[in-house]
C-alpha positions in Angstrom: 0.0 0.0 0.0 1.3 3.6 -1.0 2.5 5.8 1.7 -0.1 8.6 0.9 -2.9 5.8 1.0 -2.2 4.3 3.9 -1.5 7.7 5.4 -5.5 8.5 4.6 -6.7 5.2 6.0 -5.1 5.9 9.2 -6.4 9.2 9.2 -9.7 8.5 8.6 -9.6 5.4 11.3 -8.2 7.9 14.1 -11.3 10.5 13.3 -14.1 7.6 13.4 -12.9 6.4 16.2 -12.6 10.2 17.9 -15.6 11.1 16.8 -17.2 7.7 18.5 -15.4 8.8 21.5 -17.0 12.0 21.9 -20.4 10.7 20.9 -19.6 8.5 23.8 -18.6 10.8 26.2 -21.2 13.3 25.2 -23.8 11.1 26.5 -22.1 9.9 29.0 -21.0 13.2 30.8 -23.1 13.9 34.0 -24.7 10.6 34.3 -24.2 7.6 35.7 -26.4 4.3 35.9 -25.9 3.1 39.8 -27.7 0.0 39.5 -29.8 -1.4 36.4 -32.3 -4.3 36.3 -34.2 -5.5 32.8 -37.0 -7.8 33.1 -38.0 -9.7 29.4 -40.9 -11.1 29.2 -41.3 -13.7 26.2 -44.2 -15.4 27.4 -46.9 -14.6 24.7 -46.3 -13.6 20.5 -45.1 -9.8 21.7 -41.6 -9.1 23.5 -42.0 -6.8 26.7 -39.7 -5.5 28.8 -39.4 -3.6 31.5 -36.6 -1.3 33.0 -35.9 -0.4 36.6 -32.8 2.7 35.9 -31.3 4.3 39.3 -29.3 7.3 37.7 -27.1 9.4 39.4 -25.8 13.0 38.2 -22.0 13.2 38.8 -21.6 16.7 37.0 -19.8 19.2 38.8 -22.0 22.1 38.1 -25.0 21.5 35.6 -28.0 20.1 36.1 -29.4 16.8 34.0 -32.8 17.8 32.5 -33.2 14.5 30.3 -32.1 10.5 30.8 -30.8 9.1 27.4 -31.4 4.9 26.6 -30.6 3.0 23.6 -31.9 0.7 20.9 -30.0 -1.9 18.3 -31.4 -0.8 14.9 -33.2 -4.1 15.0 -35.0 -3.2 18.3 -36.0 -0.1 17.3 -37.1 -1.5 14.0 -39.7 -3.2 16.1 -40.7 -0.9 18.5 -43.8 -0.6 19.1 -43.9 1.8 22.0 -41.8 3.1 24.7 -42.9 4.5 28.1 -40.9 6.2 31.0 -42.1 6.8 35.0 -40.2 8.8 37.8 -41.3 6.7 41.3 -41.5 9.4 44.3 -42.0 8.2 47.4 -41.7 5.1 49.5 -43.7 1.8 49.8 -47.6 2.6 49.8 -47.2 6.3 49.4 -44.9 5.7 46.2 -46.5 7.5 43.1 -45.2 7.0 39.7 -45.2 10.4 37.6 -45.4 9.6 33.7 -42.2 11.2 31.7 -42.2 12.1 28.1 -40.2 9.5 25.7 -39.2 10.9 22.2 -36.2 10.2 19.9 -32.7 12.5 20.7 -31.6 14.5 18.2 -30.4 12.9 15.5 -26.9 14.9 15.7 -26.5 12.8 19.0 -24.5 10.2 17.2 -24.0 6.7 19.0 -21.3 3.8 17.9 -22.7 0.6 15.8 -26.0 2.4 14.9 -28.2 2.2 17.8 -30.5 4.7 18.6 -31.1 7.0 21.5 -34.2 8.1 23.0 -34.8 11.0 25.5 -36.7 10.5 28.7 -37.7 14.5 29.8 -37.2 14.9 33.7 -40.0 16.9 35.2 -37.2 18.4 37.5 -33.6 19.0 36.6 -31.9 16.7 38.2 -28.9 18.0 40.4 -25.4 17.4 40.8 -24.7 14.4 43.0 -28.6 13.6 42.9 -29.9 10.5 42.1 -33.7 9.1 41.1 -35.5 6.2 39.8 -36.6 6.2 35.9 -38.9 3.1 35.2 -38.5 2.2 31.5 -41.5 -0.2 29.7 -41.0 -0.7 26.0 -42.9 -3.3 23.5 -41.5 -5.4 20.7 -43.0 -7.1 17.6 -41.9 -9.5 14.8 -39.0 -9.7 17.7 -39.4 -13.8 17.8 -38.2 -15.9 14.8 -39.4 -19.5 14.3 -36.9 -22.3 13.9 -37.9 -24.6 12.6 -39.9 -22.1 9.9 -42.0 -24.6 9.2 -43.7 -27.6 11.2 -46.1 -30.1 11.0 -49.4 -30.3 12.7 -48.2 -32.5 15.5 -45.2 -30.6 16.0 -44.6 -27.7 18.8 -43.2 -24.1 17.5 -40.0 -23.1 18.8 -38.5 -19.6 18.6 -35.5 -17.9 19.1 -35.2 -14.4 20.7 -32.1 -12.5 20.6 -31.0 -9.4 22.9 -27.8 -8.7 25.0 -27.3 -10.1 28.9 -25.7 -6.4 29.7 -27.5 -3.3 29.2 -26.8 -1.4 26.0 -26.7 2.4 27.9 -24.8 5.3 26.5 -23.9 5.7 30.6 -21.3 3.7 32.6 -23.1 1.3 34.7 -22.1 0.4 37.5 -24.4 -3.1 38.5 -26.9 -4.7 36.3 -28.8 -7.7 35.8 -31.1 -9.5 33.6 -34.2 -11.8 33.8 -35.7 -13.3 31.0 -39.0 -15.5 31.5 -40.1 -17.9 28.9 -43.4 -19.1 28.8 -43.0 -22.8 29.7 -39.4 -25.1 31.1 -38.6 -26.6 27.9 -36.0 -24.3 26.9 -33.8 -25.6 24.1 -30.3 -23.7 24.8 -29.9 -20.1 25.8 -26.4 -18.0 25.6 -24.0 -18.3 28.9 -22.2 -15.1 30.1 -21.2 -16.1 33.2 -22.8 -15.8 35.6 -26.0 -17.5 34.5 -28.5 -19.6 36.1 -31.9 -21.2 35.1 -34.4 -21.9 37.2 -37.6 -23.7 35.1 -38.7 -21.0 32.5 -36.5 -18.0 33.8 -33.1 -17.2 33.0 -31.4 -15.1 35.0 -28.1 -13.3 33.7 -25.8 -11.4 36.2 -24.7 -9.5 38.2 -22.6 -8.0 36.0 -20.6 -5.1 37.3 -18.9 -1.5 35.9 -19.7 -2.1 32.5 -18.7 0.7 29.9 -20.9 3.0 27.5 -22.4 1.1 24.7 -21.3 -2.4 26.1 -22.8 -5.3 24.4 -22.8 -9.2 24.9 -25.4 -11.2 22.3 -27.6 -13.6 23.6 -29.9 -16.2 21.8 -32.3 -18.3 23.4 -34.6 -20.5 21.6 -37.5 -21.8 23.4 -40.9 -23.3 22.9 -43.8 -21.1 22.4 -47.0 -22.4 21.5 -49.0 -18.9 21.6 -51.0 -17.4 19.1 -49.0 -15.8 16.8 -52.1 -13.5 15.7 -51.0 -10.8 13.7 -53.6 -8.1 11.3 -51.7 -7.3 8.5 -54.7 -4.2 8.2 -57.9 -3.5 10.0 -59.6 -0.5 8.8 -62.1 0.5 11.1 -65.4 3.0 10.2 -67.2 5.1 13.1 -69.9 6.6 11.9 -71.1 9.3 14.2 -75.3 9.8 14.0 -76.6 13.3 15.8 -79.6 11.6 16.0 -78.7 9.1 18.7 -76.6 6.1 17.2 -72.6 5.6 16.4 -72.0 2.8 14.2 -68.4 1.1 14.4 -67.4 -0.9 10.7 -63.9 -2.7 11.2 -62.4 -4.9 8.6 -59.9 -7.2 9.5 -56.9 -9.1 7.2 -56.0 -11.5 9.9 -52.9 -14.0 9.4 -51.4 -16.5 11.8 -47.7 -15.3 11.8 -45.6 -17.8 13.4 -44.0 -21.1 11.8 -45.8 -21.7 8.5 -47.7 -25.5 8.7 -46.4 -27.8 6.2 -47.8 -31.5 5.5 -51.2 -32.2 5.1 -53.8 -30.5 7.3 -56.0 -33.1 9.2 -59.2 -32.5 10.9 -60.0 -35.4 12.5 -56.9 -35.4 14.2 -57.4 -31.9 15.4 -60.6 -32.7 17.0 -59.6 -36.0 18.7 -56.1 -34.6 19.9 -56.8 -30.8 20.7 -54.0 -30.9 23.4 -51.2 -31.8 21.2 -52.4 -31.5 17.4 -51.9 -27.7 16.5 -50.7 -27.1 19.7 -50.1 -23.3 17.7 -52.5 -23.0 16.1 -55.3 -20.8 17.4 -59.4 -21.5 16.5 -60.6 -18.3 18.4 -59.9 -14.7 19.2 -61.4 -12.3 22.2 -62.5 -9.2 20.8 -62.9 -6.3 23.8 -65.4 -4.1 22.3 -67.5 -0.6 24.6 -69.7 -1.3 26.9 -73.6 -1.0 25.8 -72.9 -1.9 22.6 -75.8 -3.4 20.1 -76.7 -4.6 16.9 -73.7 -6.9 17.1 -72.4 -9.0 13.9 -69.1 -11.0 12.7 -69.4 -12.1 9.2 -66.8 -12.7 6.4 -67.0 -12.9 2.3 -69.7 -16.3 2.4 -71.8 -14.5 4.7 -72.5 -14.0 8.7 -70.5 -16.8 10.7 -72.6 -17.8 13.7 -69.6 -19.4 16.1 -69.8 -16.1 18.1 -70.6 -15.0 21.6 -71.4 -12.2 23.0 -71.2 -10.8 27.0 -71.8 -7.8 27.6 -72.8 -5.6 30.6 -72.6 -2.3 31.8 -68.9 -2.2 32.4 -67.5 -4.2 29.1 -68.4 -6.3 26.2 -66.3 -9.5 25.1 -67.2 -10.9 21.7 -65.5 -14.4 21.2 -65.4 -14.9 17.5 -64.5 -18.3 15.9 -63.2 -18.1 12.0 -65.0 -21.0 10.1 -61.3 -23.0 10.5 -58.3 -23.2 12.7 -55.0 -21.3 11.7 -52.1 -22.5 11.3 -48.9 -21.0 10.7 -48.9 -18.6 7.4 -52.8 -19.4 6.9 -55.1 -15.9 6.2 -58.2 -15.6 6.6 -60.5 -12.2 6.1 -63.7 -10.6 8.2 -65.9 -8.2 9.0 -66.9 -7.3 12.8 -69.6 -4.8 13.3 -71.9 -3.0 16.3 -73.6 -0.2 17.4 -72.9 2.4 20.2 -75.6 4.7 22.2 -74.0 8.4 21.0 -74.5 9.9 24.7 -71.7 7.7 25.5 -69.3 9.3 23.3 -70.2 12.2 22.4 -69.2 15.4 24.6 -69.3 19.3 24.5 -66.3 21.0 25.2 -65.6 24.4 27.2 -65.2 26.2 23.7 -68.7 25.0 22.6 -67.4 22.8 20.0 -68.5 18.9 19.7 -65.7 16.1 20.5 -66.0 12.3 20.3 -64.1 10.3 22.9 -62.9 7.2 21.2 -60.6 3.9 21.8 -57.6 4.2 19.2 -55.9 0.4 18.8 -57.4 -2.7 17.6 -60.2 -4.8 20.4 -58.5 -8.3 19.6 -56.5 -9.1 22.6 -52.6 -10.1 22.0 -52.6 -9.1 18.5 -50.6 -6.8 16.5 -51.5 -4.6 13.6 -49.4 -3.9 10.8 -51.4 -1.2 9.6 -54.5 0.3 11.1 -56.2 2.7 9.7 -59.2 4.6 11.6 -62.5 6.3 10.1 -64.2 8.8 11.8 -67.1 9.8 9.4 -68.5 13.5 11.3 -72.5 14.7 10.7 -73.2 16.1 7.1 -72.7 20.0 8.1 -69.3 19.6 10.2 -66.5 22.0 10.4 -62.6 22.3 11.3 -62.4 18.4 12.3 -59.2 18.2 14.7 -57.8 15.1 16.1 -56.4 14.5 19.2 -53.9 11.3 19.5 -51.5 11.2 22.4 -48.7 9.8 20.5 -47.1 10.5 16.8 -50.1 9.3 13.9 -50.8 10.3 10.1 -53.2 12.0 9.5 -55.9 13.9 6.6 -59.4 14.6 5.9 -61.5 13.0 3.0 -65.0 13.6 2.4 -67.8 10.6 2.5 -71.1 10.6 1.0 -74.3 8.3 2.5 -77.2 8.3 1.3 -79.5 11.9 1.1 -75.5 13.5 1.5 -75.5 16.9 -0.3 -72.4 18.0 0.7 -70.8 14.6 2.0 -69.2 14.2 5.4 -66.1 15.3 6.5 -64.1 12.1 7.5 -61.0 12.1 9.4 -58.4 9.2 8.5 -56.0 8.5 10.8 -53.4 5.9 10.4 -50.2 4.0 12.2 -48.3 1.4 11.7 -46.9 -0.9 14.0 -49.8 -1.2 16.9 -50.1 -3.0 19.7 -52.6 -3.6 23.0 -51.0 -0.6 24.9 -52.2 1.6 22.2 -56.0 0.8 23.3 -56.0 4.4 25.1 -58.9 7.0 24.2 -58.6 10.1 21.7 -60.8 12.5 20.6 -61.8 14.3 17.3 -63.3 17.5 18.1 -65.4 19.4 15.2 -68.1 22.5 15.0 -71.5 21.7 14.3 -74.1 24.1 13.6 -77.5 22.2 14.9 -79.4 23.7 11.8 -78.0 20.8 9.6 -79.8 18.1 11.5 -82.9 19.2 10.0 -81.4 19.2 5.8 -82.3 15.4 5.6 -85.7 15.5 7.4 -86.2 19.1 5.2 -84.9 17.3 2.2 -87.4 13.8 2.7 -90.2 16.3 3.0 -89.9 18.4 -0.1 -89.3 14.9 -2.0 -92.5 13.8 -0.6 -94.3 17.3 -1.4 -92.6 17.6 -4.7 -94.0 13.6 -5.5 -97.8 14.1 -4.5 -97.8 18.1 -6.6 -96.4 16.0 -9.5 -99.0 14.0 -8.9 -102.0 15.9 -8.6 -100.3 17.8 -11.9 -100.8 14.8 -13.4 -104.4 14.0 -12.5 -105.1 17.6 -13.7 -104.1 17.5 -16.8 -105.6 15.6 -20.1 -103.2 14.4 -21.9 -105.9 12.7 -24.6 -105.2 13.8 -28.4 -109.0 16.2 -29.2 -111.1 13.9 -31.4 -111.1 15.1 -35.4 -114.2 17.5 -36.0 -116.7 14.9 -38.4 -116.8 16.0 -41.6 -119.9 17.3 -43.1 
C-alpha cells in the first residue's frame, strides 16, 4: 500500500474512532447508571420489557434535564412503544409520575448504529442527585421460528435475541437480567457467566462496571406455542349519528404469523387430539369491544358466521369470535366485525362550545398486533374544522364521505399508524363544529321529495293528456 494511501486510511480510522469517543462521552457526561435491572418477558407472541434505571448526576456544576437509553437498529425496528415513569416516594405512598419519551436529536450520534431516545425529567436533576426512571418498551416480529416450518403435531420453537448487559450510553455500575419464557422446555440459551436457570426463567448477572455502549449477544430459543395472531390491516369505520346512534365498521386481514404448517392438514386429528395437534394454532380470538354496545355481527366474504358470543354488561363487552377453521402458521383468513354504540356515551361538549368524540384508538383483539390500522371517523353532514387529538405520533388527513340523502358529503377524518399494539388501546378525541341547523337538511330534504312527489301527482291527474277527437266531416 502507498504511503499517501495508507497515510488517509489511518487518518480517517483515528477520526471515526474520535468522533465515536466524543459521541460516547457526550452522552455519558453527568450521568451515571448506579444499579440497572431489565425484566424480558417472552411469554406470549409480543416481547416486553421492562426497565428499573437508578441514575445518578455526577456533573460538577450543571443540572441533567433529560435521561438518554438505547436501541439496536433491530429493536427499534420493532418498537412498538416506549414508556418512561419517575417513582416518588416510599412503599404505599410511592407514586409513579409519567415522563415524556421521544427520539434524541439525531446529531446525538452513538457507535454501531443504535439509537437514542430522551426520557424528559420533570425536574432537573442536580449534581450528586440520584432518582428512579422506570422504563417499559414493546416489541414485535421480535421472535423468529426455527424450525420455519412444522407439522401439525409438532410444537413451535422460537429464538429471541437481545444482550445479557444493558446497552446504555452511561457507565453502569451493577446490572442484571431476567428473561421469563413461557414454559421449562428451553432448548439452549447464551452463557455469560454468571448464569443460572431456574424452570422458565433465565437469570443473567450480576454483572458489574460495565462501559458506555457495552454489548454481549444472547440467543435463546424456546418453545412457544402462543398465538401468533397478527392483522396485517384493520380499517375501522365510526360513523357518528346526531340523531342518537354511532355505528363502528372494522375490517380485518387477519394471518397467523408464526412457523408456516407444512404437510397435510388433518381435521380429525385436530378434533380428537386438541392438546397436542396444533398445539399453535389458534381456533378463536377475544375481541374487547365498549360497553352498551348493540346490533352486534361478525361475518366474512360467504356470509354472517354464527360461532360467536357475546357478553356484555354495563362495564364491558367480550365478543369471542371463531373463524370457520383453525389457523395454522402462514394461513389468512378475512372478516368483518360490526356493532352499534348509544351516541350519549361518546359524544361530549367542550368548554369552547365545540362537539368532541371520545374514542378507543388500537385494535379490540386481545394479544394481537396490527401492521397497519387505519381509523375512520365519518363527522354529521354539516361539520366544520375536524381536529384530532392522538397522544402519540399518527398520520393523519381529511377525506369527504357521502351516504345516502348526503348533499355535501361528510367530512371524514383518517387517521393511520403502523406498527400497533394492545398498549395503544387508550382514548382520543376528534373534536369538530356543528351548527344544529344541519340536522334538519335530511328531514327538510325527505319532505320536499315527498311534497314535490304528491304536486307532480295531482299535476298529473289535472291535466288531459288525450289527443281532441277530429271535427266529423260534413
Amino acid at each position: 500500500m502507498a504511503p499517501s494511501v495508507r497515510a488517509t486510511v489511518l487518518l480517517l480510522l483515528l477520526l471515526a474512532a474520535s468522533s465515536s469517543s466524543q459521541a460516547a462521552q457526550a452522552a455519558e457526561d453527568g450521568i451515571r447508571v448506579l444499579s440497572a435491572e431489565k425484566r424480558i418477558d417472552l411469554t406470549g407472541p409480543i416481547v416486553k420489557v421492562f426497565l428499573t434505571l437508578k441514575v445518578q448526576n455526577t456533573a460538577t456544576g450543571a443540572d441533567a434535564s433529560h435521561v438518554l437509553i438505547a436501541f439496536t437498529p433491530a429493536e427499534a425496528d420493532h418498537l412498538a412503544i416506549v414508556k418512561a415513569t419517575r417513582a416518588e416516594g416510599k412503599r404505599k405512598k410511592k407514586t409513579y409520575i409519567p415522563l415524556p419519551v421521544s427520539p434524541a436529536d439525531p446529531a446525538t450520534a452513538a457507535p454501531n448504529g443504535a439509537r437514542l431516545y430522551s426520557i424528559s425529567l420533570p425536574t432537573p436533576l442536580k449534581p450528586t442527585d440520584t432518582t428512579t426512571v422506570e422504563v417499559f418498551y414493546v416489541l414485535t416480529h421480535s421472535l423468529e421460528p426455527f424450525p420455519a416450518e412444522i407439522t401439525q403435531s409438532e410444537s413451535q420453537l422460537v429464538y429471541y435475541r437481545d444482550s445479557a448487559v444493558l446497552l446504555s450510553p452511561y457507565h453502569v455500575q451493577e446490572q442484571g437480567t431476567y428473561v421469563k419464557t413461557p414454559s421449562s422446555r428451553v432448548e439452549s440459551f447464551t452463557r455469560v457467566d454468571p448464569t443460572s436457570r431456574s424452570g422458565p426463567d433465565v437469570k443473567y448477572g450480576a454483572y458489574g462496571n460495565q462501559l458506555p455502549y457495552a454489548y454481549s449477544p444472547i440467543i435463546l430459543h424456546y418453545e412457544n406455542n402462543h398465538a401468533f395472531a397478527v392483522v396485517e390491516e384493520l380499517v375501522r369505520k365510526v360513523e357518528i349519528s346526531h340523531w342518537g346512534n354511532v355505528q363502528v365498521t372494522e375490517h380485518y386481514k387477519l394471518k397467523h404469523g408464526g412457523a408456516k404448517h407444512k404437510g397435510v392438514f388433518s381435521r380429525l386429528e385436530y378434533q380428537a387430539r386438541q392438546s397436542i395437534s396444533g398445539a399453535s394454532s389458534f381456533k378463536n380470538l377475544l375481541a374487547r369491544l365498549p360497553p352498551r354496545v348493540h346490533s352486534v355481527y361478525y361475518r366474512d366474504e360467504i356470509g354472517n358466521i354464527s360461532s360467536s358470543h357475546l357478553r356484555s354488561d354495563s362495564y364491558k363487552s367480550e365478543l369471542e369470535i371463531e373463524p370457520r377453521y383453525p389457523l395454522f402458521g402462514g394461513w389468512h383468513c378475512t372478516f368483518t366485525i360490526g356493532y352499534g354504540m348509544p351516541l350519549q356515551d361518546f359524544l361530549f361538549e367542550s368548554a369552547d362550545g365545540r362537539r368532541f368524540a371520545n374514542l378507543t384508538f388500537g385494535c379490540p383483539l386481545l394479544n394481537t398486533v396490527v401492521d397497519n390500522l387505519t381509523i375512520k371517523v365519518v363527522l354529521p353532514e354539516g361539520s366544520k374544522s375536524p381536529q384530532a387529538v392522538v397522544p402519540f405520533e399518527t398520520e393523519q388527513h381529511l377525506e369527504t364521505s357521502y351516504s345516502y340523502l348526503d348533499v355535501v358529503g361528510r367530512t371524514t377524518v383518517v387517521i393511520k399508524k403502523k406498527n400497533v399494539v394492545g398498549e395503544h388501546n387508550v382514548p382520543f378525541q376528534v373534536y369538530y363544529e356543528f351548527s344544529p341547523i344541519f340536522m334538519l337538511a335530511e328531514p327538510l330534504m325527505l319532505v320536499t321529495a315527498v311534497l314535490l312527489f304528491f304536486a307532480a301527482c295531482i299535476v298529473y291527474l289535472h291535466t288531459d293528456l288525450s289527443i281532441a277527437k277530429s271535427q266529423a266531416s260534413s
